[in-house]
PyMOL commands that place a pseudoatom at each C-alpha (Angstrom):
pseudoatom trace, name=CA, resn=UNK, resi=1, chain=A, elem=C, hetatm=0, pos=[87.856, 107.976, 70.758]
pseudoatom trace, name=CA, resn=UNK, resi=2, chain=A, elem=C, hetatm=0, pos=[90.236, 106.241, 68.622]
pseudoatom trace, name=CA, resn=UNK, resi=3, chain=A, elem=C, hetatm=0, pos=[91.515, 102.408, 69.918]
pseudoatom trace, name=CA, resn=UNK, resi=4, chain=A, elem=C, hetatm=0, pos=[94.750, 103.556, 71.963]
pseudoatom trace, name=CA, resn=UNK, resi=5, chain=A, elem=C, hetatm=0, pos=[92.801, 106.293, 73.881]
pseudoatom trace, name=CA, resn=UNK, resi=6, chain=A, elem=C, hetatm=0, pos=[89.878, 103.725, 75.234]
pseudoatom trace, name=CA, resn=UNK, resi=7, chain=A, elem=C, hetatm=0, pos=[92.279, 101.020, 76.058]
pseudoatom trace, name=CA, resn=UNK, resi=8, chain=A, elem=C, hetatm=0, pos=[94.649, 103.845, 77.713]
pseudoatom trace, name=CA, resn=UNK, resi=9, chain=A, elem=C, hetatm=0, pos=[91.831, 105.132, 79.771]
pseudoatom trace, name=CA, resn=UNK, resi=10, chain=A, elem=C, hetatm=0, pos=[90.509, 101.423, 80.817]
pseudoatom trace, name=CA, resn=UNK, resi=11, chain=A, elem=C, hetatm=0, pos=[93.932, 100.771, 81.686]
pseudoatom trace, name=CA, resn=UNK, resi=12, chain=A, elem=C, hetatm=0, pos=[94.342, 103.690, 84.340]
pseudoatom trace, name=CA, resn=UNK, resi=13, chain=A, elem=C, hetatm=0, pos=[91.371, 102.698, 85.764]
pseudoatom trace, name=CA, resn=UNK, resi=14, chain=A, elem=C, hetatm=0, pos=[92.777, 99.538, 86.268]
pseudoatom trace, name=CA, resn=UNK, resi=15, chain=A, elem=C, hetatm=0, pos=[95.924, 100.899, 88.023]
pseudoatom trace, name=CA, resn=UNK, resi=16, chain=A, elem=C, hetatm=0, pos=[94.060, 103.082, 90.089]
pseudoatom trace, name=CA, resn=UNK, resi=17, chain=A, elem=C, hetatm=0, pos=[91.899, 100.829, 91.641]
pseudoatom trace, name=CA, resn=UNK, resi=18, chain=A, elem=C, hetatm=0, pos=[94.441, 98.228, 92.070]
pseudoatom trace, name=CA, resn=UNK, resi=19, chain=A, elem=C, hetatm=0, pos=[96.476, 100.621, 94.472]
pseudoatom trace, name=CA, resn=UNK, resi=20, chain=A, elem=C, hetatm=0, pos=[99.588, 98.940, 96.233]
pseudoatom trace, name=CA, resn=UNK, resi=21, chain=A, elem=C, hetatm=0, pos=[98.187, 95.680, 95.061]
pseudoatom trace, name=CA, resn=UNK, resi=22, chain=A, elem=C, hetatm=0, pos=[99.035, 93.209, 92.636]
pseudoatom trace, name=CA, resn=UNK, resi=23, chain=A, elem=C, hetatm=0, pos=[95.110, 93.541, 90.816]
pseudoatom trace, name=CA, resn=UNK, resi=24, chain=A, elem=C, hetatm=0, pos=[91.897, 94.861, 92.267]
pseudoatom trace, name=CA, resn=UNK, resi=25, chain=A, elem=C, hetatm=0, pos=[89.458, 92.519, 92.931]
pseudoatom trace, name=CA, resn=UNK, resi=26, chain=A, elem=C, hetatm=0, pos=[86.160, 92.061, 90.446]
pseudoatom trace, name=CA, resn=UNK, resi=27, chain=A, elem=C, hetatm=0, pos=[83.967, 93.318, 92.816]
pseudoatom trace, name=CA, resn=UNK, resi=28, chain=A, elem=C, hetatm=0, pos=[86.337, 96.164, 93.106]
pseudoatom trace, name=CA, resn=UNK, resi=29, chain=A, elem=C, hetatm=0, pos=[85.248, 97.793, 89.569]
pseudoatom trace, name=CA, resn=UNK, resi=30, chain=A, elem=C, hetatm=0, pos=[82.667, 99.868, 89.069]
pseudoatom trace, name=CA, resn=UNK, resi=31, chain=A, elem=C, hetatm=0, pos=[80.892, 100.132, 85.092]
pseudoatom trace, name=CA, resn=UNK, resi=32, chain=A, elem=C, hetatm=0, pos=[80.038, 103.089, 84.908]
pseudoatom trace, name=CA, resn=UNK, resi=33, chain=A, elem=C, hetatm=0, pos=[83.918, 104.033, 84.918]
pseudoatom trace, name=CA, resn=UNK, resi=34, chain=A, elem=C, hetatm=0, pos=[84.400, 101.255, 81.654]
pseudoatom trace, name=CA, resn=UNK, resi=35, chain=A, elem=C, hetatm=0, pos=[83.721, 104.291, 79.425]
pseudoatom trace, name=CA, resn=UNK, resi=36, chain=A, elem=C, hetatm=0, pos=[83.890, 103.817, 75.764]
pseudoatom trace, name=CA, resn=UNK, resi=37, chain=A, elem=C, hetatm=0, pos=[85.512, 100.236, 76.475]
pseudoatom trace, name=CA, resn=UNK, resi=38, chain=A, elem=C, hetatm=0, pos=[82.241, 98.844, 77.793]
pseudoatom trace, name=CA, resn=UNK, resi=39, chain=A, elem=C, hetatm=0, pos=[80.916, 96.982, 74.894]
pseudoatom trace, name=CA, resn=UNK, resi=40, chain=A, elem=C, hetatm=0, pos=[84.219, 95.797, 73.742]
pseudoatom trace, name=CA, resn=UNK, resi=41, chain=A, elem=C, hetatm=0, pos=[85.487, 94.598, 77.048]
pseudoatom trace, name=CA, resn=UNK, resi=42, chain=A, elem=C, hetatm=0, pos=[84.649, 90.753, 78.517]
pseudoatom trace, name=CA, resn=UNK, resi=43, chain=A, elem=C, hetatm=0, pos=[85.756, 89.325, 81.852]
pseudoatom trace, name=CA, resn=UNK, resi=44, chain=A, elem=C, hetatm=0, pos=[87.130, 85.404, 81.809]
pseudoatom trace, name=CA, resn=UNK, resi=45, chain=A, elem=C, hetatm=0, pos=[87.168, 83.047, 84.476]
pseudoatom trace, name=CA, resn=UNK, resi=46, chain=A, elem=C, hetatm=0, pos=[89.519, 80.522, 85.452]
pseudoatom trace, name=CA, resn=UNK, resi=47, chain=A, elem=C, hetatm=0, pos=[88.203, 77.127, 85.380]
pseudoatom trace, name=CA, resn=UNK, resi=48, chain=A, elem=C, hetatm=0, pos=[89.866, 74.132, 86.968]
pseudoatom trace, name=CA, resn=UNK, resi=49, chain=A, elem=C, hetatm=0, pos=[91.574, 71.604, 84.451]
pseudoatom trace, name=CA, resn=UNK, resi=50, chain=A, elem=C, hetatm=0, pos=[90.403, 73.521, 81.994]
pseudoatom trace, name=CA, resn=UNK, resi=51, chain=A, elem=C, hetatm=0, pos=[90.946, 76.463, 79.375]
pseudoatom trace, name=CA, resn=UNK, resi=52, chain=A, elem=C, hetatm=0, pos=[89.729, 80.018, 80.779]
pseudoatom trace, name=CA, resn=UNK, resi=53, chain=A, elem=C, hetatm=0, pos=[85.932, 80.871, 80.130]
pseudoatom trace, name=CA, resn=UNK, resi=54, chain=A, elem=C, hetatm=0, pos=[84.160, 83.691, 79.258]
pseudoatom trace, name=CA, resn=UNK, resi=55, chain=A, elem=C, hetatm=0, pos=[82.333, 84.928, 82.342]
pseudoatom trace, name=CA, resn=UNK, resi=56, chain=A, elem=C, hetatm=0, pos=[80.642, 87.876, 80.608]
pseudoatom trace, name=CA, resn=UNK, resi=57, chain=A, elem=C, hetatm=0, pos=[80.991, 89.471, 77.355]
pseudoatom trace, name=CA, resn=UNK, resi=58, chain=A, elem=C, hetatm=0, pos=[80.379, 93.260, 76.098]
pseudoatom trace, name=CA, resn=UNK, resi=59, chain=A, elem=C, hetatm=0, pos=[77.926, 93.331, 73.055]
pseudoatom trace, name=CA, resn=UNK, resi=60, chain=A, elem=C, hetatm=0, pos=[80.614, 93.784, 70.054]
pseudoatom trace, name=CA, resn=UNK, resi=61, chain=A, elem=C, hetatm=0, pos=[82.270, 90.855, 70.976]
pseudoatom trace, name=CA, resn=UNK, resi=62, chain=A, elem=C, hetatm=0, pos=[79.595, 88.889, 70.807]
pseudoatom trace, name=CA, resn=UNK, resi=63, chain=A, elem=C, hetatm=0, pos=[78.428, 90.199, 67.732]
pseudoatom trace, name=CA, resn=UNK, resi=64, chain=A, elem=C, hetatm=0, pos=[82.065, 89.635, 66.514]
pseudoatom trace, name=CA, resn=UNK, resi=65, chain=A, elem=C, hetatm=0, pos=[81.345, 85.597, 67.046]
pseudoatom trace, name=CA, resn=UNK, resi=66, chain=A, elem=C, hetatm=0, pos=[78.038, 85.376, 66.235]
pseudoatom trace, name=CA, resn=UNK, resi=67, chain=A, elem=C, hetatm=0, pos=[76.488, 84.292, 69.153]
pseudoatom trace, name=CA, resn=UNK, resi=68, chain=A, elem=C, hetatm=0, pos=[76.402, 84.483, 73.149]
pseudoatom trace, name=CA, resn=UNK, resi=69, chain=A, elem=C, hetatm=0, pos=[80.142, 84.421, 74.557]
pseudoatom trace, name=CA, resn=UNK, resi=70, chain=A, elem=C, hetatm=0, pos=[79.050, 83.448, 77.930]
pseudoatom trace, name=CA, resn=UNK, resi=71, chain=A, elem=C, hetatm=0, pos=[80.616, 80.180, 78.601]
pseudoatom trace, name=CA, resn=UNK, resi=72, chain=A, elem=C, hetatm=0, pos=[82.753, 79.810, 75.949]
pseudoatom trace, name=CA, resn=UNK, resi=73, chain=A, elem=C, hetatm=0, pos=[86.634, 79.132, 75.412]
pseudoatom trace, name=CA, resn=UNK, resi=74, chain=A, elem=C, hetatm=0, pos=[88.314, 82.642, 75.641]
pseudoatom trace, name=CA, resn=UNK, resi=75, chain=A, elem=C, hetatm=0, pos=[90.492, 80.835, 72.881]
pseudoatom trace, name=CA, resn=UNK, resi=76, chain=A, elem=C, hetatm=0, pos=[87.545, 80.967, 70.452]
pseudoatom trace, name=CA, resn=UNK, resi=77, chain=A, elem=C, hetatm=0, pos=[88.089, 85.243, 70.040]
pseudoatom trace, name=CA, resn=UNK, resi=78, chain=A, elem=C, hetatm=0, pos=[91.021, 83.856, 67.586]
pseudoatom trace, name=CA, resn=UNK, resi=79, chain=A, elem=C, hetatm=0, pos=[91.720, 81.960, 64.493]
pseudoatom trace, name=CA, resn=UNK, resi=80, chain=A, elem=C, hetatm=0, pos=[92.445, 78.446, 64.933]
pseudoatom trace, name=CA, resn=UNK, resi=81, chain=A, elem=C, hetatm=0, pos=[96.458, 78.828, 64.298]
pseudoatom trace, name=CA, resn=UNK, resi=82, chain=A, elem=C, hetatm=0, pos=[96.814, 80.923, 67.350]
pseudoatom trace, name=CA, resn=UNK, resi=83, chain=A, elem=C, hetatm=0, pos=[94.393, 79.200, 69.815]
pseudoatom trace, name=CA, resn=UNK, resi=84, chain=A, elem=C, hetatm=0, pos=[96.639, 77.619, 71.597]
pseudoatom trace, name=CA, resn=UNK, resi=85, chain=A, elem=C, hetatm=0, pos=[98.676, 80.421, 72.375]
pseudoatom trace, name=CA, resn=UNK, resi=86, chain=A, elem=C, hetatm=0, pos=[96.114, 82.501, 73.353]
pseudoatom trace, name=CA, resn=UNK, resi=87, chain=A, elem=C, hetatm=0, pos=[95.549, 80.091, 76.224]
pseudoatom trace, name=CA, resn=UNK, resi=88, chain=A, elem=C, hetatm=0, pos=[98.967, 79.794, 77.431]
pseudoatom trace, name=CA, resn=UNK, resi=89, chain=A, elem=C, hetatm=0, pos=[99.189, 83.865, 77.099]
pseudoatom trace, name=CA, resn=UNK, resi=90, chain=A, elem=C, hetatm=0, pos=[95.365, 83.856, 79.081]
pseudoatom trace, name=CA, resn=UNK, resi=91, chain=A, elem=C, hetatm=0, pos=[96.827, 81.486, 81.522]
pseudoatom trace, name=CA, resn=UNK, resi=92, chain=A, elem=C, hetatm=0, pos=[100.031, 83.526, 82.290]
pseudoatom trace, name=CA, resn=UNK, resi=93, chain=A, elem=C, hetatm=0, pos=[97.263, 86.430, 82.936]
pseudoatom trace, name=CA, resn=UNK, resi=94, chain=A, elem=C, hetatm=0, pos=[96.635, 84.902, 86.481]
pseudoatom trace, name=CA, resn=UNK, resi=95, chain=A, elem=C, hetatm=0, pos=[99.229, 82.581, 87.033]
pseudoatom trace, name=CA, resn=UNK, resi=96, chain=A, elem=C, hetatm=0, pos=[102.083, 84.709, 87.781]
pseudoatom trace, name=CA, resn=UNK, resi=97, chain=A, elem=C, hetatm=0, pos=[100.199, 87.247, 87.383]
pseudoatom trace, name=CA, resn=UNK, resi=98, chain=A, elem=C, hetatm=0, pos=[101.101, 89.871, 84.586]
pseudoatom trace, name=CA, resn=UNK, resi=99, chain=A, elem=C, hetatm=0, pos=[99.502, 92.315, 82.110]
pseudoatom trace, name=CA, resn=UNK, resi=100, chain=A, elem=C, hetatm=0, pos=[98.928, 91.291, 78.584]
pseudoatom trace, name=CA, resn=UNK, resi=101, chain=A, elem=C, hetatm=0, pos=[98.729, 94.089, 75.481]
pseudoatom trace, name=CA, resn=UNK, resi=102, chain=A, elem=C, hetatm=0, pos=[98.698, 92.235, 72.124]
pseudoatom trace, name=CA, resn=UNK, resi=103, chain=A, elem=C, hetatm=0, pos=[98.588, 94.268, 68.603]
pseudoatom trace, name=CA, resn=UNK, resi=104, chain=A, elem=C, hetatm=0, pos=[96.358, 91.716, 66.637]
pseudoatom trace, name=CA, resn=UNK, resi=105, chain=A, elem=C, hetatm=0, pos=[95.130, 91.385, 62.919]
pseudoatom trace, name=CA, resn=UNK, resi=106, chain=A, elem=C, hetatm=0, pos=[91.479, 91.062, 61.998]
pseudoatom trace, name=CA, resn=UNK, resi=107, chain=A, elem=C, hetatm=0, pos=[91.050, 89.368, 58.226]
pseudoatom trace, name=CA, resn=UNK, resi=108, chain=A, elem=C, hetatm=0, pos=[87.685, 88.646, 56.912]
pseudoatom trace, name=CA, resn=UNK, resi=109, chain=A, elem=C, hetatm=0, pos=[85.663, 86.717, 54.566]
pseudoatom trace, name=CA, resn=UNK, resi=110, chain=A, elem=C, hetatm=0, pos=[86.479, 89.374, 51.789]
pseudoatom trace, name=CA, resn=UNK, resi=111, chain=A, elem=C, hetatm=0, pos=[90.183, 89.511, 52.373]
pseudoatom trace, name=CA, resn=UNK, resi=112, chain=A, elem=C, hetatm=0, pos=[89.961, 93.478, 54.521]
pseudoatom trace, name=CA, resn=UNK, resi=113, chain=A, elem=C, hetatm=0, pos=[92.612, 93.509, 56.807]
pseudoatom trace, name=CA, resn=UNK, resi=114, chain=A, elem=C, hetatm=0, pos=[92.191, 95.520, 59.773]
pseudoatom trace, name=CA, resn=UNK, resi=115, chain=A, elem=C, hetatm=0, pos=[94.352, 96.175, 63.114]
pseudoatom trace, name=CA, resn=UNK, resi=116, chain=A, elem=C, hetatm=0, pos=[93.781, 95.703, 66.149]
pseudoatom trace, name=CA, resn=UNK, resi=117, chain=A, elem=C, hetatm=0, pos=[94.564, 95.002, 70.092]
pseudoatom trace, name=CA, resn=UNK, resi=118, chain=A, elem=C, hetatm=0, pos=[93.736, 93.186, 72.901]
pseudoatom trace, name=CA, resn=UNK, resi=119, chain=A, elem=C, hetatm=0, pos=[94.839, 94.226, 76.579]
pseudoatom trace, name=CA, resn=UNK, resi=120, chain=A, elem=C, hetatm=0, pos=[94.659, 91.724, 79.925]
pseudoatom trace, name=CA, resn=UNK, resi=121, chain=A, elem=C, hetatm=0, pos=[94.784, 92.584, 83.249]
pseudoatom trace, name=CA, resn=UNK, resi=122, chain=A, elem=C, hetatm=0, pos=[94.277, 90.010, 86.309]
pseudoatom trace, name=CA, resn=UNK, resi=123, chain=A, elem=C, hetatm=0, pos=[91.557, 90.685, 88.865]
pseudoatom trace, name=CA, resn=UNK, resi=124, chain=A, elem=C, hetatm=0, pos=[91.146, 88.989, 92.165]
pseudoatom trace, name=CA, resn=UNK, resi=125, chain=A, elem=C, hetatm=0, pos=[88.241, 87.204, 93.291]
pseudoatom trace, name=CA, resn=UNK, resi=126, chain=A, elem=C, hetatm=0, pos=[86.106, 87.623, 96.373]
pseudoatom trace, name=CA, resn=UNK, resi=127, chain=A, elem=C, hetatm=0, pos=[88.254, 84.999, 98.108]
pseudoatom trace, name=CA, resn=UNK, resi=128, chain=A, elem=C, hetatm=0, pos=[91.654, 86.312, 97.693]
pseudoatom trace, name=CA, resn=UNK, resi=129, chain=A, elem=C, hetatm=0, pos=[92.502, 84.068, 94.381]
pseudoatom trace, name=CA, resn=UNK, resi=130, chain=A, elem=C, hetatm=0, pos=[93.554, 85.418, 90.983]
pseudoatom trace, name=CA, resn=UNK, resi=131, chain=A, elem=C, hetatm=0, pos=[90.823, 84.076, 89.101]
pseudoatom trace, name=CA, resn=UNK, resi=132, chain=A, elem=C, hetatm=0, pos=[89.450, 86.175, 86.592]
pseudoatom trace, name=CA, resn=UNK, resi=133, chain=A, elem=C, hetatm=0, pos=[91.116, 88.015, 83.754]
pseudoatom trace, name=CA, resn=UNK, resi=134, chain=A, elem=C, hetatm=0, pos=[89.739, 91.991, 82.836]
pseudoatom trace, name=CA, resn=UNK, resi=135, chain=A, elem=C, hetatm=0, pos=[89.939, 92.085, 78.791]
pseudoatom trace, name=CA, resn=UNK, resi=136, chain=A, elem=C, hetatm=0, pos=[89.293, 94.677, 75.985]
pseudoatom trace, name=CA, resn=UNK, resi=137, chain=A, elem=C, hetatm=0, pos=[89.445, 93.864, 72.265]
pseudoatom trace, name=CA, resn=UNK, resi=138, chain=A, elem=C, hetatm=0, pos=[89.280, 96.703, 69.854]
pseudoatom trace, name=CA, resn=UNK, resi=139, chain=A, elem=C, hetatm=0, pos=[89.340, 95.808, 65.826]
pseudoatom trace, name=CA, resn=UNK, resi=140, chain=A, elem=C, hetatm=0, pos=[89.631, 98.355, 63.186]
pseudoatom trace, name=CA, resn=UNK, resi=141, chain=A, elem=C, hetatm=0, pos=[86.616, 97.276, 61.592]
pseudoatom trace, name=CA, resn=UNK, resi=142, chain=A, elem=C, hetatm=0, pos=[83.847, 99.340, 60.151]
pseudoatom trace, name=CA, resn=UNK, resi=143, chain=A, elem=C, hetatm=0, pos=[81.186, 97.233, 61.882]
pseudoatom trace, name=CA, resn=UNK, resi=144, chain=A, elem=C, hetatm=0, pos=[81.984, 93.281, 63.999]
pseudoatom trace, name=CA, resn=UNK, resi=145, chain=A, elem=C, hetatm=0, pos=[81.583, 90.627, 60.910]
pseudoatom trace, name=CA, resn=UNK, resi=146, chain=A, elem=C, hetatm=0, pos=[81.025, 86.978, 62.321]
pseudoatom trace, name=CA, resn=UNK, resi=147, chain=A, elem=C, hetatm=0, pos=[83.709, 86.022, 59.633]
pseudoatom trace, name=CA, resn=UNK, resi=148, chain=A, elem=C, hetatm=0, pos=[86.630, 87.751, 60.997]
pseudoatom trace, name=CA, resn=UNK, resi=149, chain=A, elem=C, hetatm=0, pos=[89.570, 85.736, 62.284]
pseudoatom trace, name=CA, resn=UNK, resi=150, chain=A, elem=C, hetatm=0, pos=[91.731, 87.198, 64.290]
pseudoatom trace, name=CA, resn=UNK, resi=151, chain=A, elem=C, hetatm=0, pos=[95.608, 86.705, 64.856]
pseudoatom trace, name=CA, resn=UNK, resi=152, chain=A, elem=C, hetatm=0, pos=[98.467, 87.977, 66.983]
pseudoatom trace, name=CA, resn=UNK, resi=153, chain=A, elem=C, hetatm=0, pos=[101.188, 90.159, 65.922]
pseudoatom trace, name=CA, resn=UNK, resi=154, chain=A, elem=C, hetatm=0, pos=[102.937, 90.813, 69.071]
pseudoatom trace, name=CA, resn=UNK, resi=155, chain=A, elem=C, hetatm=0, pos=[102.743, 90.528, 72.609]
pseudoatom trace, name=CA, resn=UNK, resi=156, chain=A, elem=C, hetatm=0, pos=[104.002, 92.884, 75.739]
pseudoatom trace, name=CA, resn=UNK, resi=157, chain=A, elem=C, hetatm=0, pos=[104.093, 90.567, 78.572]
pseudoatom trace, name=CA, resn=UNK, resi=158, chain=A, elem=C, hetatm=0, pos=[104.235, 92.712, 82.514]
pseudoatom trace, name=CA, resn=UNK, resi=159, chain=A, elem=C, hetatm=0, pos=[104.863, 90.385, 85.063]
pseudoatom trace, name=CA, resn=UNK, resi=160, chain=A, elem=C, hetatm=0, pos=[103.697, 92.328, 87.910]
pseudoatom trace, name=CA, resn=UNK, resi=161, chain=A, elem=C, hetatm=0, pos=[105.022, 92.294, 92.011]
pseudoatom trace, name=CA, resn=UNK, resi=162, chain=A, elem=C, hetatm=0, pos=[103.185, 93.976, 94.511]
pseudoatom trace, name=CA, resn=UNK, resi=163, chain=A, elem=C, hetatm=0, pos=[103.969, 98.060, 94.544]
pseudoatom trace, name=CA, resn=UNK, resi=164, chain=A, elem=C, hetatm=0, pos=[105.700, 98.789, 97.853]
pseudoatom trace, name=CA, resn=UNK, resi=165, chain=A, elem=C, hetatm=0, pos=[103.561, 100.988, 100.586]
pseudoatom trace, name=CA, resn=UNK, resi=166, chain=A, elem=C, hetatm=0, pos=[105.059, 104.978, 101.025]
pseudoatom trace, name=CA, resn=UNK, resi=167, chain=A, elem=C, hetatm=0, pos=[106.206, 105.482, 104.175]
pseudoatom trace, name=CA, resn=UNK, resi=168, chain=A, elem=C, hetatm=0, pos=[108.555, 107.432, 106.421]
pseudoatom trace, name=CA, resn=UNK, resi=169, chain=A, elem=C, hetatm=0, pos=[111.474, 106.005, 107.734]
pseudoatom trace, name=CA, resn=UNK, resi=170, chain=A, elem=C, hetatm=0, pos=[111.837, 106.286, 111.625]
pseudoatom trace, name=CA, resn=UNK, resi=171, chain=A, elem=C, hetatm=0, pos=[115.749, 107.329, 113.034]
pseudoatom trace, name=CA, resn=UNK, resi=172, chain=A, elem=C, hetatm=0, pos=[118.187, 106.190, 110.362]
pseudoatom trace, name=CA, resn=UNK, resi=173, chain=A, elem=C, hetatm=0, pos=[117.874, 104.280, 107.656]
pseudoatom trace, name=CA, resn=UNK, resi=174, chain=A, elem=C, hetatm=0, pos=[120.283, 102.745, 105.053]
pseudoatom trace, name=CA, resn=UNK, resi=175, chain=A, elem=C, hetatm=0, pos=[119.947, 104.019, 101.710]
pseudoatom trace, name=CA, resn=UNK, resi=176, chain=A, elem=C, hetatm=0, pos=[117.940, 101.541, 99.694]
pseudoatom trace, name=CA, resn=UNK, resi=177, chain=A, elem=C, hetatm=0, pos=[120.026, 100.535, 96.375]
pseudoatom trace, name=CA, resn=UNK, resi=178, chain=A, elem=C, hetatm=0, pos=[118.537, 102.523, 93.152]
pseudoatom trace, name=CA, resn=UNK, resi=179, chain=A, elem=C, hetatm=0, pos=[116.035, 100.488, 91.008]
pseudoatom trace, name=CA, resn=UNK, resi=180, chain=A, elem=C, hetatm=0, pos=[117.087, 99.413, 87.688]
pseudoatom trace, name=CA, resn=UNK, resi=181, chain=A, elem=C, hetatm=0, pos=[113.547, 98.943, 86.271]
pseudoatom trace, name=CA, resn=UNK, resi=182, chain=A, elem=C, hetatm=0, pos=[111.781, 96.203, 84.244]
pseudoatom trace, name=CA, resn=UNK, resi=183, chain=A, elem=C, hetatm=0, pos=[113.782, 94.401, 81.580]
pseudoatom trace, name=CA, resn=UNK, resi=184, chain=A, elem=C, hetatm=0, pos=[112.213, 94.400, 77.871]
pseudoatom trace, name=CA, resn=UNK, resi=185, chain=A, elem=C, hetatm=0, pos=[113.458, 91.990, 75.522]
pseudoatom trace, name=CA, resn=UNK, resi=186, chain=A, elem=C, hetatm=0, pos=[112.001, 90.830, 71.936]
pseudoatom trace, name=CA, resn=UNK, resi=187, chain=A, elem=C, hetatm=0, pos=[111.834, 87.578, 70.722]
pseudoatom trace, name=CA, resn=UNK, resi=188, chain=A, elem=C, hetatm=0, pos=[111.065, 86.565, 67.302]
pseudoatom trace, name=CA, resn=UNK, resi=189, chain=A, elem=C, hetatm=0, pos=[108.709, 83.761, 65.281]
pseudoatom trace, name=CA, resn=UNK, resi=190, chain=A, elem=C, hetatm=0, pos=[106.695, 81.506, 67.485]
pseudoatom trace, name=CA, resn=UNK, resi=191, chain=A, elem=C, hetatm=0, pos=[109.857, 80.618, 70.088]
pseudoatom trace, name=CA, resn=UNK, resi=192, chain=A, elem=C, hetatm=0, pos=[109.177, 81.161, 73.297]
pseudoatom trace, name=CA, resn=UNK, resi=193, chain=A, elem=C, hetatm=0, pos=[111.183, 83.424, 75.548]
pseudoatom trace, name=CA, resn=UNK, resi=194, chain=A, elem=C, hetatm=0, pos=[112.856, 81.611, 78.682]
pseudoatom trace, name=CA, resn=UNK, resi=195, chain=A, elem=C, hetatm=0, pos=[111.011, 83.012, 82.143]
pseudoatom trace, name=CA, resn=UNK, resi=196, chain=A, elem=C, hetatm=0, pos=[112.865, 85.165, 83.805]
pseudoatom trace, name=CA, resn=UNK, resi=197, chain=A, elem=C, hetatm=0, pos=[112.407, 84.728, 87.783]
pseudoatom trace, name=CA, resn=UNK, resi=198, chain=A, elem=C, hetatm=0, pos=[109.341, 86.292, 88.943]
pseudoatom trace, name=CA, resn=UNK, resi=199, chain=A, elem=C, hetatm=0, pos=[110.856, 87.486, 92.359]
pseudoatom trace, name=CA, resn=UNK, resi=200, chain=A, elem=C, hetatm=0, pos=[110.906, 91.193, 90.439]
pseudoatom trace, name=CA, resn=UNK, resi=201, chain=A, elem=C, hetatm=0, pos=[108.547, 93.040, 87.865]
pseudoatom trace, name=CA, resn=UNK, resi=202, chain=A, elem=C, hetatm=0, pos=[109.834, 92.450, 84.030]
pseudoatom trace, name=CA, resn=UNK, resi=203, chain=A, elem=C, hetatm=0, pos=[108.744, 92.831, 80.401]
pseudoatom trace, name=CA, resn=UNK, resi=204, chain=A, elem=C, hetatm=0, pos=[108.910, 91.259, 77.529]
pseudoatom trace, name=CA, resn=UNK, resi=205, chain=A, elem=C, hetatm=0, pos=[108.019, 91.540, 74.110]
pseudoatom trace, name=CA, resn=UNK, resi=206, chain=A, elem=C, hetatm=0, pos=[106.986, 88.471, 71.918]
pseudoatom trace, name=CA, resn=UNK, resi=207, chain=A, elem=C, hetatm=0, pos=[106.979, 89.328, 68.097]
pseudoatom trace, name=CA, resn=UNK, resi=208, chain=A, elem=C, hetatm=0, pos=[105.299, 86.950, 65.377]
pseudoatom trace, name=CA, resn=UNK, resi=209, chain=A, elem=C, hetatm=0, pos=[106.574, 87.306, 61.619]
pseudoatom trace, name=CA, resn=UNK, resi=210, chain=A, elem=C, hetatm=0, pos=[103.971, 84.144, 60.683]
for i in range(1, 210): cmd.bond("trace and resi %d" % i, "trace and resi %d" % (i + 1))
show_as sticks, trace
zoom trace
């Protein structure tokens, strides 16, 4: 399976066990229905005053740094220049809460450049909080080199609202006003795009030229 068809597939799962909710809950997910995405996939955790973690970690991505991921910055999957927005995008994962897909670039210690992506989905926890972040990383690269530093290209932000429950209307009913959908909008460089108000689902893209 090529990288778009195993982070399609984890993504469905993800919708399908979320239902008419805004995310499933960890203990929601089952493993065996990861697929192809299992070793690439991690799960972070929200810690308080403090960056997000990584709670567990499939076994490319720790190849990829070297080392065991458990416990360390989610920020440390990318080069130093884009740390820091990994964290606010990893934040914005639970805080509002949205889906994250990022088209990234892996460049290692002999100049290859490869592509890549990243996709985020929230998850809640066993007491009702959005805590924990569901993640898949996927590089181009023949095998996971320690020396490969990744960066974002750009960024499709889906700030999600809670799916409305089917049901049929009793005696009359007015007709409900059509919906417009979710509004997409790029922004360029390293600006960051104004929020719109999170009473309704939207999109956004966020493009990097660096």
């Amino acid at each position: 399976m090529n990288r778009q068809d195993i982070l399609g597939d984890l993504s469905e799962y993800w919708e399908e066990v979320r239902g008419n909710r805004l995310a499933p809950r960890r203990s929601d997910l089952n493993p065996n229905r990861f697929g192809a995405a299992l070793e690439h996939m991690f799960i972070l955790e929200s810690v308080e005053d403090g960056p997000l973690r990584i709670r567990l970690a499939g076994s490319r991505l720790c190849d990829m740094m070297g080392m065991e991921a458990r416990g360390m910055p989610a920020r440390a999957m990318f080069a130093i220049p884009d740390q820091m927005r990994a964290d606010d995008l990893f934040s914005e994962v639970v805080r509002h809460p949205a889906c994250i897909d990022m088209d990234l670039t892996g460049l290692s210690g002999e100049a290859a450049q490869y592509q890549g992506s990243m996709m985020l989905r929230p998850l809640f926890d066993d007491l009702g909080a959005i805590t924990r972040v569901l993640g898949c990383l996927l590089i181009d690269a023949p095998r996971y080199e320690t020396d490969i530093a990744i960066t974002i290209d750009t960024v499709l932000i889906h700030t999600l609202r809670q799916k409305p429950k089917s049901a049929t209307p009793a005696g009359f009913a007015e007709a409900q006003a059509a919906f417009t959908g979710p509004h997409l909008r790029s922004v360029s460089g390293s600006a960051r795009a104004p929020r719109q108000p999170l009473t309704r689902s939207h999109l956004r893209v966020v493009s990097s030229n660096d």
